[in-house]
C-alpha positions as CSV (number, residue, x, y, z in Angstrom):
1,X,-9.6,1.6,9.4
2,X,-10.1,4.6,11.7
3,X,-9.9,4.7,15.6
4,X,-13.0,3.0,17.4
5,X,-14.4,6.0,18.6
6,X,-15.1,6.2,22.5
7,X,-18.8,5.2,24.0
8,X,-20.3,8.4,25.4
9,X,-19.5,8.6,29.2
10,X,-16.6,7.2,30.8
11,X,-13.4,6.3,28.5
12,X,-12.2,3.1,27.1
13,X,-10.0,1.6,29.8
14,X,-6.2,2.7,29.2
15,X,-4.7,-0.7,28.7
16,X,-7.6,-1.3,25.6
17,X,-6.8,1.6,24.3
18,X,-3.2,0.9,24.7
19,X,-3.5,-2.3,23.2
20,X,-5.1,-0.8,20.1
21,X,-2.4,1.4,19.6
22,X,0.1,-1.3,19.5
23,X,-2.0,-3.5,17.2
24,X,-2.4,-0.5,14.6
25,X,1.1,1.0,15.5
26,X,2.0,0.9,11.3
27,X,-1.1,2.0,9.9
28,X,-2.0,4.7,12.0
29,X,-2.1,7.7,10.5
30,X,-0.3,10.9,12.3
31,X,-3.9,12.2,13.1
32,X,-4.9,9.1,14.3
33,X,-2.5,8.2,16.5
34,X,-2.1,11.4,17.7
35,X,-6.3,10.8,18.3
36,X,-5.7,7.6,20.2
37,X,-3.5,9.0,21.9
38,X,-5.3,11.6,23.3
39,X,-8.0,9.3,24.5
40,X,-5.5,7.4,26.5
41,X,-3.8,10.0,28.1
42,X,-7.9,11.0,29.1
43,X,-8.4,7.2,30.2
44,X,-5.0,7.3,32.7
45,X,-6.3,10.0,34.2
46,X,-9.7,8.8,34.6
47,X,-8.1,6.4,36.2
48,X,-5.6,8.3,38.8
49,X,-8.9,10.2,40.0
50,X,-10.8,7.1,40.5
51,X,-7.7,5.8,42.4
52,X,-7.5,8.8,44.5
């Protein structure tokens, strides 16, 4: 199954993204994962400048 793709506008949250990873840790394919992971590191710091 691929990687829910991300609503336009602001990113998924970090820890739903997070949680996605870990659910789909052993079928992930390298592009995939490398994909969702990409979209969390943009959701963290989404959430650092909102913090700031």
């Amino acid at each position: 199954m691929p990687p829910t793709p991300p609503p336009p506008g602001a990113p998924r949250p970090a820890a739903v993204v997070n949680a996605e990873i870990r659910e789909r840790a052993a079928s992930l394919s390298a592009e995939e994962y490398q994909a969702l992971l990409e979209e969390w590191a943009e959701a963290v710091k989404a959430s650092v400048v909102e913090a700031a």
